[in-house]
MITOR-150062 format. One record per residue (C-alpha): z, y, x. Coordinates in Angstrom, 3 decimals. Each point is the difference from the previous one (the first is absolute). Last residue first. Layout:
<atoms>
+----------+----------+----------+
|       zz |       yy |       xx |
+----------+----------+----------+
|        Z |        Y |        X |
...
+----------+----------+----------+
</atoms>
This chain:
<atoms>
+----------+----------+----------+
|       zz |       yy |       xx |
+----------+----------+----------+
|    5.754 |   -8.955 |  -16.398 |
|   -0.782 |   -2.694 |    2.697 |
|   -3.594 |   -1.688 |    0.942 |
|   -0.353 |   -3.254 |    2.432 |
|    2.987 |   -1.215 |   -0.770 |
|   -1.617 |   -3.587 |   -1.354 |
|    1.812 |    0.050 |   -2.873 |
|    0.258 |    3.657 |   -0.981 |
|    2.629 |    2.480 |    1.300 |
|    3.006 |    2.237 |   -1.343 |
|    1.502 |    3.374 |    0.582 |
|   -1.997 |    0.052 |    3.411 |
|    1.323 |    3.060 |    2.269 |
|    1.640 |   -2.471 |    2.736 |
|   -3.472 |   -2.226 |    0.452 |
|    0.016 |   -3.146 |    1.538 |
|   -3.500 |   -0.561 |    0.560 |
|   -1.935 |   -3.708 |    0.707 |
|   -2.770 |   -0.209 |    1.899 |
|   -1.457 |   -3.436 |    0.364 |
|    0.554 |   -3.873 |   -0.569 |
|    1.962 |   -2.295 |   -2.612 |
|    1.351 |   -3.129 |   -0.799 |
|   -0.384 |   -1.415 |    3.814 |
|    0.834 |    2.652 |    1.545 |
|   -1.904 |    2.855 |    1.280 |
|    1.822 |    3.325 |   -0.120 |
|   -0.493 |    3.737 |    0.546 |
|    2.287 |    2.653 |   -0.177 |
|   -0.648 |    3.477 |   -1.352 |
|    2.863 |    2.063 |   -0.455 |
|   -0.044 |    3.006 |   -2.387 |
|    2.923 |    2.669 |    1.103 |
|   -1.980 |    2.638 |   -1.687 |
|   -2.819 |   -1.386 |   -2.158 |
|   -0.022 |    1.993 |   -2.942 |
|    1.254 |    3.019 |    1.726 |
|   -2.682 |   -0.110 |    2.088 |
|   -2.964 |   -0.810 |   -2.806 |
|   -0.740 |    3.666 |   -0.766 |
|    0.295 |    1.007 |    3.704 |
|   -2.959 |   -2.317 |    1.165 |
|    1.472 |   -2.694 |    2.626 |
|   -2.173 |   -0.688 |    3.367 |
|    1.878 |   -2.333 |    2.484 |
|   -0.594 |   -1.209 |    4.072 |
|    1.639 |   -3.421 |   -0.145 |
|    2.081 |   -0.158 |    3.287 |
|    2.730 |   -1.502 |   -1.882 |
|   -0.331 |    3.040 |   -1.935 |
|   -1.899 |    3.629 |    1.075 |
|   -0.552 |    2.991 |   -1.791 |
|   -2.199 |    1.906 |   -2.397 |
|    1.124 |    1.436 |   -3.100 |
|   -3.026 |    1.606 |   -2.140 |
|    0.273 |    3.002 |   -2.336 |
|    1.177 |    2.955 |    2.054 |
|   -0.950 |   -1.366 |    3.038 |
|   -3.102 |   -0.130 |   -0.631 |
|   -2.527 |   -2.864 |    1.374 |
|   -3.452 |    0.005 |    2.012 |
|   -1.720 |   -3.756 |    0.430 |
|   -0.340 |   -0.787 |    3.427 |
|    3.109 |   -2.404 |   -0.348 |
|   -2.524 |   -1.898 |   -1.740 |
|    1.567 |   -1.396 |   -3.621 |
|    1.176 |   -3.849 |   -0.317 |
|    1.024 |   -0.961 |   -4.188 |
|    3.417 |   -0.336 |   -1.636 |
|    0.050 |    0.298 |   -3.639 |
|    3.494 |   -0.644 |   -1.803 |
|   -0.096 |   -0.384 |   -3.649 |
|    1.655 |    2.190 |   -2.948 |
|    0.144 |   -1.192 |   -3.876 |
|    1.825 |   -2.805 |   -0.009 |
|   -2.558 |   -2.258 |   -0.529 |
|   -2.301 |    1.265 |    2.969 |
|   -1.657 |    3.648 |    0.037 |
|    1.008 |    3.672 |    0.677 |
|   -0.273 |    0.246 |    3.291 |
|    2.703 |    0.531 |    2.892 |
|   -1.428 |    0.529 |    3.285 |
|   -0.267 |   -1.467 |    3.497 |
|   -2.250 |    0.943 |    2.655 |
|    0.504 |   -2.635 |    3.424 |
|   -1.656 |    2.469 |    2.487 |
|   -3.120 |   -1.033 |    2.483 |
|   -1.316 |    0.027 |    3.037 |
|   -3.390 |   -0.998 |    0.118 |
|   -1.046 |   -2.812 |    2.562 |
|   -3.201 |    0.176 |    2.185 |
|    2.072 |    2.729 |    2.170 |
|    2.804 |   -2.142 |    1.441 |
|    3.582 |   -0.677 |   -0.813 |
|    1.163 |    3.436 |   -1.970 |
|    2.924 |   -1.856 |   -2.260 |
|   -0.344 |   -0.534 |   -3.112 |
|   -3.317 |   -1.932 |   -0.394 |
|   -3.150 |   -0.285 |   -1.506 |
|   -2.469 |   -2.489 |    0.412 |
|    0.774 |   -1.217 |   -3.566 |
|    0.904 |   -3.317 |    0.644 |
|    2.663 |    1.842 |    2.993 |
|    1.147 |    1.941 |   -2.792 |
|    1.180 |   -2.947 |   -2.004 |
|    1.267 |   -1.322 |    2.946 |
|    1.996 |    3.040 |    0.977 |
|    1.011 |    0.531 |   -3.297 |
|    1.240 |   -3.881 |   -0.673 |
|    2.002 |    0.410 |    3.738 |
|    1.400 |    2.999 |   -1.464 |
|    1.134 |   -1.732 |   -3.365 |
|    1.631 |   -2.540 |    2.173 |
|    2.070 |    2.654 |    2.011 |
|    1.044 |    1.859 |   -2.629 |
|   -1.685 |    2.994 |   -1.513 |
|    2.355 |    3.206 |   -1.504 |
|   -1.750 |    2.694 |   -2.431 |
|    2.118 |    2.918 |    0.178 |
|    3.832 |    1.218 |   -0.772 |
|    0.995 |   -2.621 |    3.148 |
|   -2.681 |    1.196 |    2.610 |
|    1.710 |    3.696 |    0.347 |
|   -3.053 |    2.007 |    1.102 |
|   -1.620 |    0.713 |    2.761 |
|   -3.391 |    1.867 |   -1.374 |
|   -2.998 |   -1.334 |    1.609 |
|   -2.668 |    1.993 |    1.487 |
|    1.434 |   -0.510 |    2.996 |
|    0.127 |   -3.426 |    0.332 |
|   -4.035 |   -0.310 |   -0.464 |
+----------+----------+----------+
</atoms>
């Protein structure tokens, strides 16, 4: 799978910190997927993430797991590795999300993903979608 990947500069892409990883890997785990090849009953997977027109500010983020078996090009998909986070971004929604960071957090106010996004000019109230 690592040579597929273009090796890119991590900090103009999609970043994942350690807790967010440890949510993905879970979350994929429920899914009996997983990023990392570990065994063949499992499906290795990508984290996709776009930019869709949605949520009060008029863009959301959509993240969702896609089959590393499934066929990309290069000319309008990024693929590349964060945190060890295998990552799928369309090229209409990379510059949207370029130098996004995805953290996760469970507190007691709060719990799950929250993105810090660079490009946002302003976000709603629960910063789950950014203009």
């Amino acid at each position: 799978m690592t040579e597929q990947l273009h090796q890119i500069d991590d900090s103009h892409h999609v970043q994942i910190t350690d807790s967010a990883k440890d949510f993905f890997i879970r979350f994929a785990a429920q899914n009996d997927a997983s990023f990392f090849a570990v065994d063949e009953d499992k499906k290795t997977v990508y984290l996709r993430i776009k930019a869709i027109a949605g949520g009060c500010s008029g863009l959301q983020y959509n993240l969702s797991l896609e089959e590393t078996s499934c066929e990309w090009n290069p000319m309008e998909e990024t693929v590349w590795v964060s945190n060890d986070i295998s990552i799928m971004v369309d090229s209409k929604s990379q510059p949207l999300l370029d130098g996004l960071i995805i953290d996760y957090k469970n507190d007691l106010m709060d719990s799950g993903l929250t993105f810090s996004n660079p490009n946002a000019t302003s976000t709603c109230g629960c910063g789950k979608s950014f203009r």
